[in-house]
N, C-alpha and C positions, 0 to 999 in steps of 0.2 A: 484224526489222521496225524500221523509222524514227519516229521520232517526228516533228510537224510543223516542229517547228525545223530537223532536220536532213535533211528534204526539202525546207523553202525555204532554207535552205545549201549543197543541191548544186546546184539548180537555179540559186542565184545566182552559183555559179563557174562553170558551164553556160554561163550569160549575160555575165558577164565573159570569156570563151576566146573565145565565138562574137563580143563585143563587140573585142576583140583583135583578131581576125585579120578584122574585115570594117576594120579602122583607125581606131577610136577609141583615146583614151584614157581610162581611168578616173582620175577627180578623187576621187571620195569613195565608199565602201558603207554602208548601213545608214544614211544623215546623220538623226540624230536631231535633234529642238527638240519644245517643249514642244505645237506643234501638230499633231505626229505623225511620218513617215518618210517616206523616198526610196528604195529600194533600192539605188538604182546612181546616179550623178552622175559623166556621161562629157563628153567634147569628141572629135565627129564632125572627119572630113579638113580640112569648110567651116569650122571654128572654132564650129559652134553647139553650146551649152550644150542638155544633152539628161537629164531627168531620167526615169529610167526604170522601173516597174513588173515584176516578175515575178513570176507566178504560174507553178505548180509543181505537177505533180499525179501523181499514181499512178496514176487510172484518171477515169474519163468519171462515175464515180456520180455526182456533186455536177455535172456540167455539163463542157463546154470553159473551161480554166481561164481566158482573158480575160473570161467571164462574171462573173465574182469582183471585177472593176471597177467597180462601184456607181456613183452619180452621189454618195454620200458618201466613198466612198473617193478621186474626181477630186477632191474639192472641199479636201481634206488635201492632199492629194498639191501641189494648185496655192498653197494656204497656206505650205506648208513650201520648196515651190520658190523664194516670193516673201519670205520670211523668208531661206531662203540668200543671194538675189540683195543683197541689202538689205545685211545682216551682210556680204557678201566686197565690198561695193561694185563690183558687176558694172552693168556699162552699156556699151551700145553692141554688143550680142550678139545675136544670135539664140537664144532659147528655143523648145525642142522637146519636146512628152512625149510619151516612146513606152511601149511593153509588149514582154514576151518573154514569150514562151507555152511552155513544156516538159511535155511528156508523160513520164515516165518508162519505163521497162520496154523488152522488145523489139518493139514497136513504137511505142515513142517517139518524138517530135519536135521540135524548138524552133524555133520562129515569129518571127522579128524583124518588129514590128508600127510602123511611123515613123505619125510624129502619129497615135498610136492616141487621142486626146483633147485 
């Protein structure tokens, strides 16, 4: 049995392989700062900066896991985004946040969600 670190670790190489092969590239995982996390920090084909959420789940008890995206959890999420942009001196970019939804098990699924927020 998994413990929750290590089912939002496989769902986030999940989502980096799926993010791979639709032709991004990944910039940064886990970018932490003091106003919280990003999971994933990619550059889509069009050069837009896409900072991305995944949720990651075992089963349906708790809900479909993009439910788990609170309007507190967007409001980190667009904080930390704007503290990266800030700190790498990024301008002139298109910014994007999307989510990746994984179900686990055999009947699993992963969801690529653009401007999910």
């Amino acid at each position: 049995m998994y413990n929750r670190q290590e089912i939002g670790k496989i769902g986030e190489d999940k989502a980096c392989e799926l993010l791979i092969k639709e032709g991004y590239s990944i910039i940064e995982r886990n970018f932490r700062c003091k106003l919280g996390e990003v999971d994933i920090i990619a550059q889509d084909r069009n050069n837009d900066l896409v900072f991305i959420e995944v949720k990651t789940r075992r089963s349906f008890e708790y809900g479909i896991p993009c439910e788990a995206i609170n309007r507190t959890k967007k409001i980190h999420i667009y904080r930390v985004a704007k503290f990266y942009i800030l700190k790498n001196k990024i301008s002139n970019r298109n910014v994007r946040f999307d989510a990746i939804e994984i179900k686990l098990g055999k009947d699993g699924f992963i969801h690529h969600i653009k401007q999910a927020f």
